[in-house]
C-alpha positions as CSV (number, residue, x, y, z in Angstrom):
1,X,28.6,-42.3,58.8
2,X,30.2,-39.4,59.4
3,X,28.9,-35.7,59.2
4,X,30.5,-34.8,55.7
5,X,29.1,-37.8,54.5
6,X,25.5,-37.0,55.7
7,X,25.9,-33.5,54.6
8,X,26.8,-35.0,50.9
9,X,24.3,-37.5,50.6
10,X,21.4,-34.8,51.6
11,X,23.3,-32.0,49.1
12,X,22.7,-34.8,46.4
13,X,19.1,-35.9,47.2
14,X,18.0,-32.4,47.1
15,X,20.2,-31.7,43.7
16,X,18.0,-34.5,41.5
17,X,15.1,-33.3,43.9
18,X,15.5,-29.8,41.7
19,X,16.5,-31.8,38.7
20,X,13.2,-34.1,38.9
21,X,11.5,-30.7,40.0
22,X,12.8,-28.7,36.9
23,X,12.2,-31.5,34.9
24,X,8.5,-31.6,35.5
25,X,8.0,-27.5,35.1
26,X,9.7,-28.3,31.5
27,X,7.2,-31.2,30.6
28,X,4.0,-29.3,31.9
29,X,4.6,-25.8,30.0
30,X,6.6,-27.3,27.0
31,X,4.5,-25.7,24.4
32,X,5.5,-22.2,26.5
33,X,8.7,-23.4,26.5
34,X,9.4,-24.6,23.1
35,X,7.3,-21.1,21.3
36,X,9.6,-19.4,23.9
37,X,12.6,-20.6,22.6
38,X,11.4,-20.6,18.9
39,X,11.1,-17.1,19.0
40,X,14.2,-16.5,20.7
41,X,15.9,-17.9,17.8
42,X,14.1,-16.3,15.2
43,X,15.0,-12.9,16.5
44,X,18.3,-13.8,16.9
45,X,18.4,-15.3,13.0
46,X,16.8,-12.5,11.6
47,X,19.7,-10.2,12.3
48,X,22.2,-12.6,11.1
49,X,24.2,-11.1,7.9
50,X,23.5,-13.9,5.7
51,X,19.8,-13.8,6.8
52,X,19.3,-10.1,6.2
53,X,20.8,-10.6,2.4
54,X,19.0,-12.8,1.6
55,X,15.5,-11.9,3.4
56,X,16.1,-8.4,4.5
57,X,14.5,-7.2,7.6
58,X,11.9,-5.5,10.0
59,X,12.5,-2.8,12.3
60,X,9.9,-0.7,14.6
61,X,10.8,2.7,14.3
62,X,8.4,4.7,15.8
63,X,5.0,5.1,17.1
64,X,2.9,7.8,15.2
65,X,0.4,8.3,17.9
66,X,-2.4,8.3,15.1
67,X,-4.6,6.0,13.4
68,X,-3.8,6.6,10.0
69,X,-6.2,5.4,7.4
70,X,-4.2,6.9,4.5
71,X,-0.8,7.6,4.0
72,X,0.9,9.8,0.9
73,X,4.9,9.9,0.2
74,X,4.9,13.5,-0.1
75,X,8.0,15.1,-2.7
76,X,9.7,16.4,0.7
77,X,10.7,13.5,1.4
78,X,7.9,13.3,4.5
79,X,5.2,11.1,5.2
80,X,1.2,12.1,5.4
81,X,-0.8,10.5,7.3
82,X,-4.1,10.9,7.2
83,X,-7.1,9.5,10.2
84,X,-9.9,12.1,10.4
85,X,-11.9,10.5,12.8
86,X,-10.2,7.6,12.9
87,X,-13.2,5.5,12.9
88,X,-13.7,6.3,16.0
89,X,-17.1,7.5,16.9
90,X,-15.7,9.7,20.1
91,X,-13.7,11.6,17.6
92,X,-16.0,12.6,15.2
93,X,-19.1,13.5,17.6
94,X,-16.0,16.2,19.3
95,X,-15.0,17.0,15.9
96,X,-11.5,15.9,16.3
97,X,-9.7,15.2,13.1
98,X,-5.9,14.1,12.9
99,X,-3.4,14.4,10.5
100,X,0.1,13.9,11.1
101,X,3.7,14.4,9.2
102,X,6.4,12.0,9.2
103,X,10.1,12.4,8.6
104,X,11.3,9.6,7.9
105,X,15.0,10.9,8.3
106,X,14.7,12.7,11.7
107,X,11.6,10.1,13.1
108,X,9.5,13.2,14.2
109,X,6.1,13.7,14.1
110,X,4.1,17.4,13.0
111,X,0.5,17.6,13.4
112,X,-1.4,19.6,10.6
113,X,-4.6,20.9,11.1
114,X,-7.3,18.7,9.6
115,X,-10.7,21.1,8.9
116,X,-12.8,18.0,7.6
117,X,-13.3,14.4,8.8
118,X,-10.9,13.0,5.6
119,X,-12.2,9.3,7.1
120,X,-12.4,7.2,4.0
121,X,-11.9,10.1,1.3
122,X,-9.6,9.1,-2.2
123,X,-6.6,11.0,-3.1
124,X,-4.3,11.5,-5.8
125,X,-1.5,13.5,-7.3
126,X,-1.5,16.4,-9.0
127,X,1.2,17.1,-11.7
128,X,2.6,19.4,-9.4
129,X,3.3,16.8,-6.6
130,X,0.2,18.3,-4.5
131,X,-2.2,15.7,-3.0
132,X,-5.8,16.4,-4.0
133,X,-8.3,14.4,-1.3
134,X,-12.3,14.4,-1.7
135,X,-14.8,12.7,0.0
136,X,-15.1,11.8,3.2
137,X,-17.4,11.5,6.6
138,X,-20.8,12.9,6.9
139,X,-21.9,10.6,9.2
140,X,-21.1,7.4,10.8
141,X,-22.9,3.7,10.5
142,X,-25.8,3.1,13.0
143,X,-26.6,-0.8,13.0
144,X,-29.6,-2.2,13.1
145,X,-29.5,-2.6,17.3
146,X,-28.8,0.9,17.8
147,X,-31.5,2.2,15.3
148,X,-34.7,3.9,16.3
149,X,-36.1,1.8,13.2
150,X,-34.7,-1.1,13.9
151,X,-32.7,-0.9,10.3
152,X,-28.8,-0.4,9.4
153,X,-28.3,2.6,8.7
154,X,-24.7,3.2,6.4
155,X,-21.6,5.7,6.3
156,X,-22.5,8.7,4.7
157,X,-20.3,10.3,2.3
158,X,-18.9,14.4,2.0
159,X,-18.6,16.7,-1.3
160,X,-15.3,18.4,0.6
161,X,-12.6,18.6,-1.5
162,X,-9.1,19.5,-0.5
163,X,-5.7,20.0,-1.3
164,X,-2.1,19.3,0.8
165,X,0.4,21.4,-0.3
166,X,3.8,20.0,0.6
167,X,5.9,23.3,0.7
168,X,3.4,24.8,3.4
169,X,1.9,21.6,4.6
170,X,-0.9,22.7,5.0
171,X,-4.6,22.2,3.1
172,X,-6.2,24.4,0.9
173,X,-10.6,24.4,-0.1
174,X,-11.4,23.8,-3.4
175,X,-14.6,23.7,-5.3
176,X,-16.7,20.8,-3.5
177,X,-17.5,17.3,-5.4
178,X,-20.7,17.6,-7.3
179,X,-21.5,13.9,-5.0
180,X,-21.0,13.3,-2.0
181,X,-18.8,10.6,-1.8
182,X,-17.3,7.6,0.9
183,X,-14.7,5.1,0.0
184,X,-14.5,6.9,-3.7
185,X,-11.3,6.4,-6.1
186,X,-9.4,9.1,-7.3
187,X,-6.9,8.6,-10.5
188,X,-5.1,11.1,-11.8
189,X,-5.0,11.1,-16.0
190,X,-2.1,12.0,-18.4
191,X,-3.5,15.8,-18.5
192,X,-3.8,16.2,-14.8
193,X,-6.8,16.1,-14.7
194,X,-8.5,13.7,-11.8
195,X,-11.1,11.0,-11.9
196,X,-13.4,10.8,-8.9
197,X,-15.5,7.4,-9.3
198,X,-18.2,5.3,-7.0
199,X,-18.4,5.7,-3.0
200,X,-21.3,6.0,-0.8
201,X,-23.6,9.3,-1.4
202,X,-25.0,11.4,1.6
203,X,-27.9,9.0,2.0
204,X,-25.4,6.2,2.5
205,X,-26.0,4.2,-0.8
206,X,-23.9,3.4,-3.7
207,X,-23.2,5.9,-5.9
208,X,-24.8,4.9,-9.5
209,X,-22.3,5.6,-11.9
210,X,-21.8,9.4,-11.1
211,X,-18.6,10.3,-12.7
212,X,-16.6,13.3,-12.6
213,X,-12.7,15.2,-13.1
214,X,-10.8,18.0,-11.1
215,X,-8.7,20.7,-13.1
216,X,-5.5,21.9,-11.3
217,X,-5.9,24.8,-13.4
218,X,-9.4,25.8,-11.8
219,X,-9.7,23.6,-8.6
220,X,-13.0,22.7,-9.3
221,X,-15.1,19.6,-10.1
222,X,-17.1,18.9,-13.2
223,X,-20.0,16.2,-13.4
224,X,-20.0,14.0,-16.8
225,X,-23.1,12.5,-17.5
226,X,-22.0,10.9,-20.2
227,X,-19.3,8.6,-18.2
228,X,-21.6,6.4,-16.3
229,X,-20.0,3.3,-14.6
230,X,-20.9,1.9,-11.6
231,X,-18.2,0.2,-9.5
232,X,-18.0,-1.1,-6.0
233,X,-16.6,1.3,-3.2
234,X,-12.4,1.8,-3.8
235,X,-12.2,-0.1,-7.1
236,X,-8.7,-0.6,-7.6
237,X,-8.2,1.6,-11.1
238,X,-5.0,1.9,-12.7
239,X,-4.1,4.4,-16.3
240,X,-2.9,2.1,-18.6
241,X,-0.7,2.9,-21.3
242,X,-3.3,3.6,-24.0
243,X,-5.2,6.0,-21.6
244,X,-8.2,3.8,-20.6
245,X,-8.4,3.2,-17.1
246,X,-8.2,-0.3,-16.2
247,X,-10.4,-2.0,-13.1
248,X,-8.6,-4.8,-11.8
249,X,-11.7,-6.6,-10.0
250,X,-10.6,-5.6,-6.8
251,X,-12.4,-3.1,-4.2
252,X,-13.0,-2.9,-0.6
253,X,-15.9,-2.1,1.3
254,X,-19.3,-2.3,-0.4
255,X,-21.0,-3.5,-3.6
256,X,-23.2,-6.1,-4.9
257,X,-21.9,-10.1,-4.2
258,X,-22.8,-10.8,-8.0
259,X,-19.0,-11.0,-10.2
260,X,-21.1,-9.8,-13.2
261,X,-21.0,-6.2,-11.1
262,X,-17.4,-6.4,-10.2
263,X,-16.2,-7.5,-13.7
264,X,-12.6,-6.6,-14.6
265,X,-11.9,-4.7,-17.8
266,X,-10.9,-1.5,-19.8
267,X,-13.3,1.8,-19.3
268,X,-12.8,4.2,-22.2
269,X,-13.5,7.8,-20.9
270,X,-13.5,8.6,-24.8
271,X,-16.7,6.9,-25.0
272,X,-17.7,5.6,-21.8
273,X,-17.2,1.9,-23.7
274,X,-16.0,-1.1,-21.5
275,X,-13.9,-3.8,-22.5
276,X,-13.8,-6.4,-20.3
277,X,-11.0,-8.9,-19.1
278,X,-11.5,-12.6,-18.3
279,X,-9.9,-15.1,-16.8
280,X,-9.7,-14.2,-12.8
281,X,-9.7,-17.4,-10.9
282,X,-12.0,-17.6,-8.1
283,X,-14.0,-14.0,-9.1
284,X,-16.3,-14.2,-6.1
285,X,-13.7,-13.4,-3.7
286,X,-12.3,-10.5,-5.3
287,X,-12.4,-8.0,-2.5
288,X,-10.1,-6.5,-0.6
289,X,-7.3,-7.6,-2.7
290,X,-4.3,-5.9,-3.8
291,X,-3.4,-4.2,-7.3
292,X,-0.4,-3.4,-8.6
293,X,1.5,-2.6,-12.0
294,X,4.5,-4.3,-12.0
295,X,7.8,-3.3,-13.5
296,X,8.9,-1.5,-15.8
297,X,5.1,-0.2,-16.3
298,X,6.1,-0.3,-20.2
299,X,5.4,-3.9,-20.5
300,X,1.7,-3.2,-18.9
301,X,1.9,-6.5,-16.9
302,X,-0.9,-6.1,-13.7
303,X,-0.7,-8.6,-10.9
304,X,-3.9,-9.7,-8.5
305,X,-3.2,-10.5,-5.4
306,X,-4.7,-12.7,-2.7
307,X,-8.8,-11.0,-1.7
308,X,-11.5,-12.1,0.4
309,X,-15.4,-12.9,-0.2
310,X,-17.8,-9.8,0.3
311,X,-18.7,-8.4,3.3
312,X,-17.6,-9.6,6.6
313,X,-17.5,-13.2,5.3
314,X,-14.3,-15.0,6.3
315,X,-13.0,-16.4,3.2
316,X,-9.6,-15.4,1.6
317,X,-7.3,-16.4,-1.1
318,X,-3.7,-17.3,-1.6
319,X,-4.0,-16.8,-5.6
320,X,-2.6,-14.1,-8.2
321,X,-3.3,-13.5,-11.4
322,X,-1.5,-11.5,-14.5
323,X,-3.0,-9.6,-17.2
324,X,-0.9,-8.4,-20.0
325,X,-2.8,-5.0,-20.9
326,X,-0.9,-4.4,-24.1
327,X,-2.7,-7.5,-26.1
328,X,-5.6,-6.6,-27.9
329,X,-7.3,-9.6,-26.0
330,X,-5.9,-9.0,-22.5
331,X,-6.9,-12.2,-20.4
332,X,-6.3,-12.8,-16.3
333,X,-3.5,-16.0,-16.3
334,X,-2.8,-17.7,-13.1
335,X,0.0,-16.5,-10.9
336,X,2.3,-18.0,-8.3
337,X,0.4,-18.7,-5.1
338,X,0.9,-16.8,-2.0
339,X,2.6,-18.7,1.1
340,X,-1.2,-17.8,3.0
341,X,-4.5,-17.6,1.9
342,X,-5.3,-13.7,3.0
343,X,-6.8,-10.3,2.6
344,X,-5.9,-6.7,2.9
345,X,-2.2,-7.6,0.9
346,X,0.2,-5.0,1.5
347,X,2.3,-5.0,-2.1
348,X,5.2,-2.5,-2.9
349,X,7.4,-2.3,-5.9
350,X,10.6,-1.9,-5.1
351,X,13.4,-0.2,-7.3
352,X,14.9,-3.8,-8.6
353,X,11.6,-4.8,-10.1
354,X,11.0,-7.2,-7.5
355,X,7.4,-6.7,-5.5
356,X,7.2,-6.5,-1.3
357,X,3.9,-9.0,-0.7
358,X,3.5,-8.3,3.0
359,X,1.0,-8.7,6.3
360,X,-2.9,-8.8,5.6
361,X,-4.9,-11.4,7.3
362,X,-6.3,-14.7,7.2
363,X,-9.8,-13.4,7.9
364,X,-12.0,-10.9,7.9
365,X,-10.2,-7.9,10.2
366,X,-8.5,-10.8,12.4
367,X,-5.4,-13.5,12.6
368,X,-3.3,-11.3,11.5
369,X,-0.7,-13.2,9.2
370,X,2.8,-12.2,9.9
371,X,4.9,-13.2,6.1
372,X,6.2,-11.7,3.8
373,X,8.1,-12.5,0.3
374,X,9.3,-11.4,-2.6
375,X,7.8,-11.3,-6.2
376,X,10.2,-11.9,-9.0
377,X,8.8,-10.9,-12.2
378,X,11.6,-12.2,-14.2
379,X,10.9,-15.8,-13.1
380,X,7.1,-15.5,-11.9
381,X,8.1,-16.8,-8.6
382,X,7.9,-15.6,-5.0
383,X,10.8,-16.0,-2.2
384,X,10.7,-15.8,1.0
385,X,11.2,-12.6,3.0
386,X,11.6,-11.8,6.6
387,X,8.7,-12.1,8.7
388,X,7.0,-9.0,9.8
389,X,6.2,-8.1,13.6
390,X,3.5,-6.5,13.9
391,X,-0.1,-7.7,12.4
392,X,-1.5,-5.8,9.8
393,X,-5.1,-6.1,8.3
394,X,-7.8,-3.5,7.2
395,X,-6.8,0.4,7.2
396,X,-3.2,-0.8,6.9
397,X,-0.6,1.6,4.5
398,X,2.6,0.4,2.7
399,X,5.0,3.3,1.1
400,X,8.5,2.9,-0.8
401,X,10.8,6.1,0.8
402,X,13.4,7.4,-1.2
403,X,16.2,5.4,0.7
404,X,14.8,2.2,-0.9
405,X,12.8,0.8,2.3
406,X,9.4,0.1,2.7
407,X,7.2,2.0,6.0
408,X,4.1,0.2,7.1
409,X,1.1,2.1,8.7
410,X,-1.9,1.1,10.5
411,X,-4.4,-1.7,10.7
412,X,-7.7,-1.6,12.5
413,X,-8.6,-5.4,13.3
414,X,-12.0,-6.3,14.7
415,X,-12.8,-5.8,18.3
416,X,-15.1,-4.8,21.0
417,X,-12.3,-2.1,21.9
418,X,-11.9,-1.2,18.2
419,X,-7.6,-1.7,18.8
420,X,-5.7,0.2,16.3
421,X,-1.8,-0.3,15.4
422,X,-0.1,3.1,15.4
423,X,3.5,1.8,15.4
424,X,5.2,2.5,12.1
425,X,7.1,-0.7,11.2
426,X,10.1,-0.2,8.2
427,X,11.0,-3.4,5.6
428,X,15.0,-2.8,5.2
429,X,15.2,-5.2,1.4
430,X,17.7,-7.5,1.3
431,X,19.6,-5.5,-1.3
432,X,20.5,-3.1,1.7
433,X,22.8,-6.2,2.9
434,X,24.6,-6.6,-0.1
435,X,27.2,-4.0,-0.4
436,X,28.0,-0.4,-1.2
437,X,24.9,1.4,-2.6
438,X,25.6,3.4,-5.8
439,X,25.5,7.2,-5.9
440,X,23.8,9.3,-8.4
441,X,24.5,13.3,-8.9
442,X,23.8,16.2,-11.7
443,X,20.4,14.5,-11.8
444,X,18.3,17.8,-13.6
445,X,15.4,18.4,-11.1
446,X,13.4,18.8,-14.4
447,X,12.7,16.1,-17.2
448,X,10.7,16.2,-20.1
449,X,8.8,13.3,-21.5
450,X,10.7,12.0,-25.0
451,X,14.2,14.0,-23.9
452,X,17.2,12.2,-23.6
453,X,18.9,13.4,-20.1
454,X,22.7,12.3,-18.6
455,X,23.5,11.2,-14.7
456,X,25.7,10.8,-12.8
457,X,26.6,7.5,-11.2
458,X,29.2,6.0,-8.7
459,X,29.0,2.5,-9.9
460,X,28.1,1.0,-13.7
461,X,24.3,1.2,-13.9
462,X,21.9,-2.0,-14.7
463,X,18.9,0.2,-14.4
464,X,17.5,3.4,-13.9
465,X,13.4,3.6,-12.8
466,X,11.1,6.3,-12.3
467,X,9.1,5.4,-9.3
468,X,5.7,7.0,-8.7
469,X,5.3,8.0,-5.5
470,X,2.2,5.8,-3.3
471,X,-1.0,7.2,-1.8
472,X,-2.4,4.4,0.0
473,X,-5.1,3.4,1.6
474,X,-8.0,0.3,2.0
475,X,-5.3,-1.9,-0.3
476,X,-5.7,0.8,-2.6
477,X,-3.2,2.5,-4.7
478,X,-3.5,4.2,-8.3
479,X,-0.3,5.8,-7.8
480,X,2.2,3.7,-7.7
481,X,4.3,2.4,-11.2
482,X,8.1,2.2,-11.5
483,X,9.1,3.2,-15.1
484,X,12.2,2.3,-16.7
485,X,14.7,5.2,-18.3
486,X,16.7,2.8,-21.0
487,X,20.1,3.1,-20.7
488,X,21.4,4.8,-24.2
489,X,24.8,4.7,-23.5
490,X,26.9,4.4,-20.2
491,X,30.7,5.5,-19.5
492,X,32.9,6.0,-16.6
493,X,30.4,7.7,-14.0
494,X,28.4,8.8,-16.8
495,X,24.9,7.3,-18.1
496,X,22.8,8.5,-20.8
497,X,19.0,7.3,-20.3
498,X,15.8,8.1,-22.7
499,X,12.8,9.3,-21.2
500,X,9.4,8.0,-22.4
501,X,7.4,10.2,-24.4
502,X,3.6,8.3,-23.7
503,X,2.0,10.5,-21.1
504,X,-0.5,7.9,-19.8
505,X,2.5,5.6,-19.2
506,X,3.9,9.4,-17.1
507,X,2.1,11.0,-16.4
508,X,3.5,14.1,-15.1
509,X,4.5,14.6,-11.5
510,X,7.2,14.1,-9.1
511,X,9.2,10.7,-8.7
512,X,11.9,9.0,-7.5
513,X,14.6,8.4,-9.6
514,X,16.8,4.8,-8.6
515,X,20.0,3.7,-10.0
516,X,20.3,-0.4,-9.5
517,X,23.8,-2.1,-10.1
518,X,24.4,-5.1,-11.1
519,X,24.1,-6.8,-7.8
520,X,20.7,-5.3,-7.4
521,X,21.6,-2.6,-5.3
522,X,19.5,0.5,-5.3
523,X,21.1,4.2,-5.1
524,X,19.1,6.0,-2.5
525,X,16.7,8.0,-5.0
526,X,16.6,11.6,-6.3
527,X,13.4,13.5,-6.7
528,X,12.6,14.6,-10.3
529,X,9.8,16.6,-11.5
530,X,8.7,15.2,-15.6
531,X,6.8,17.7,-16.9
């Protein structure tokens, strides 16, 4: 045999050598492998054309640098968000509390001096598109280990009251909460004036019913004695069209395991009278679900979404439910079911009607659940969307911005090293995919409710909405309603739109005003005040 030969046959035993080798490494890691190359793909798909029409898609953007428990789309066009402490006990024993401002448009962070631990206050807006927040940390939880007593001991609430003012972004004292108050809810009625409800008191229990309203005009609180209703901690409350305030079932944080004390119905601040609403399947695991009205907020249609059992139990729920508040017998029906069971929903109307269900978790603060879809109100059906990257459970924030996408904030899942997300993840719609966005001008900066006003547009119109903007936090948002402006009459790059004149279905502050073709496509918005 000669040398080439040799040299050959040895080149080839040591080739299927490596084959035989390789071949081996693949079969003992192929899960590895195969999740490897899944994900590979699925990255690669999701920033496919035809993919990001139809599902959209999910960008990290930034990382705040803060944990933010509550998050506000301010009328600037910036982002608050809120941590206090943080839930962090280092942070509050030094007295360091965080707030931070986001601009979406440049990706820059300000931080804003914070002069009170805001941890687990309520907010809402003022007519003048200021944030009023109240409550907040006294004192943090010692368990039952860590007591002298050898009991739990609970959060204890604050009577600090405060308002952000968006033009010097900055707070501003007001008169304090006549109770102290942790994990309250704050709604804002048609006259202005704000609801504070429920939360735990100084001592760390359950407030009893304690009900009381903020005037702009004064900046001070007012106790009502004769408004008692006791609800769980961050009932999900939402002004309904004929001015009662409507509790979907849903809270997070504390209250009593019984459904008779977390019964969904109408509360009449006329008379303190309660009307309640049936039909909720599976009532016992009602918390930490999501709320929202969906749109246009004129046909008073409120869906339920997903929730949990009480507590740190580890059940959760794939259902919804609808309730038409404008019969006179208003009833839960079943909705579409979620893709997962989960809790701590993130849902986000978006300015073609269509709702954003995103991120939450399959249980209690852990396995984070990374979907998405797409409520369609028109059909009662959900599609899918693209898939989130990044885990989001409890403390978690989702905002509509004015350019039609969707920033998510937060989460704080269950650990020994108490982990919390600061990256800022964005939800670009599929209607961003789908062609030339319309352009809107001479929009007047002030509106008056039953006035008939006239826009500008690039494109013929298929709607116009007034979207509230969010203030979110603990799958909590009273804010947020899209309201249509009917179209009266619509020529060349001209369109004529009615304003609604029922104050509890506008009430008045700042919103975002969205033109939608007929492809779906959203205008990036214009701020108007409706006075």
């Amino acid at each position: 045999m000669t040398a080439s030969r040799q040299a050959s046959r040895v080149r080839r035993r040591r080739m299927i050598q490596l084959g035989v080798l390789l071949l081996l490494i693949i079969a003992g890691n192929g899960p590895f492998a195969a999740s490897w190359a899944t994900a590979q793909y699925a990255e690669w798909q999701s920033h496919q054309p035809d993919y990001m029409r139809g599902h959209g898609r999910w960008d990290v953007v930034a990382d705040s640098g803060t944990r933010s428990i509550h998050a506000a789309m301010l009328r600037t066009g910036k982002v608050l968000l809120m941590a206090g402490s943080g839930n962090d006990q280092g942070n509050f024993d030094a007295q360091n509390f965080t707030t931070v401002l986001w601009d979406p448009i440049a990706n820059t962070f300000a931080d804003v001096y914070t002069p009170w631990d805001v941890f687990c206050a309520g907010h809402a807006f003022l007519p003048n598109g200021n944030l009023l927040i109240a409550g907040g940390t006294k004192k943090y939880e010692i368990l039952a280990q860590d007591s002298p007593d050898g009991k739990k001991h609970e959060y204890q609430g604050l009577k600090d009251s405060y308002i952000f003012n968006p033009d010097t972004e900055r707070y501003e004292k007001t008169g304090e909460l006549n109770h102290a108050r942790w994990y309250p809810t704050l709604v804002t009625l048609a006259d202005g004036t704000v609801v504070s409800v429920s939360g735990l008191d100084e001592n760390g229990d359950i407030d009893q019913g304690n009900t009381e309203l903020f005037s702009a005009a004064t900046r001070m609180w007012k106790d009502h004695p004769d408004l008692k209703k006791v609800f769980p901690t961050y009932p999900s409350l939402l002004l309904a069209a004929d001015g009662r305030l409507f509790f979907s079932g849903a809270n997070a944080g504390y209250g009593p395991a019984d459904v008779s004390e977390r019964q969904p119905g109408l509360w009449n601040l006329a008379d303190n009278s309660f009307q309640p609403v049936d039909g909720l399947p599976e009532p016992e695991i009602n918390e930490t679900a999501g709320t929202i009205m969906l749109a246009p907020a004129q046909d008073q249609k409120v869906m339920f979404i997903a929730g949990g059992g009480v507590g740190d139990t580890q059940d959760a729920s794939a259902r919804t439910a609808i309730v038409d508040l404008a019969s006179p017998d208003p009833t839960y029906a079943s909705g579409p079911n979620l893709t997962k069971a989960k809790r701590y929903p993130g849902a986000v109307v978006l300015p073609d009607d269509t709702v954003l269900v995103s991120g939450g978790s399959t249980a209690y603060r852990a396995k984070d659940s990374l979907t998405a879809e797409i409520y369609h109100p028109d059909t009662n059906s959900f599609t899918p969307a693209a898939d989130p990257h990044v885990g989001r459970d409890y403390h978690s924030e989702y905002l509509l911005l004015p350019d039609g996408r969707v920033a998510v904030f937060g989460s704080n899942p269950l650990s020994d090293e108490n982990i919390f997300e600061t990256r800022i993840e964005v939800y670009s719609p599929h209607y961003l995919y789908k062609g030339e966005r319309p352009k809107i001008s001479l929009v007047p900066a002030e509106i008056a409710r039953g006035s008939t006003i006239t826009v500008a547009s690039s494109q013929p119109t298929a709607k116009v909405r007034l979207i509230r903007p969010g203030a979110y936090t603990h799958v909590t948002d009273t804010e947020q309603r899209s309201v249509a402006l009917p179209i009266v009459q619509q020529t060349a790059g001209s369109i004529t739109l009615d304003v609604p004149e029922n104050p509890n279905l506008l009430p008045s502050d700042w919103y975002m005003l969205f033109a939608t073709n007929d492809e779906g496509v959203p205008s990036v918005a214009t701020w108007v005040h409706v006075g």
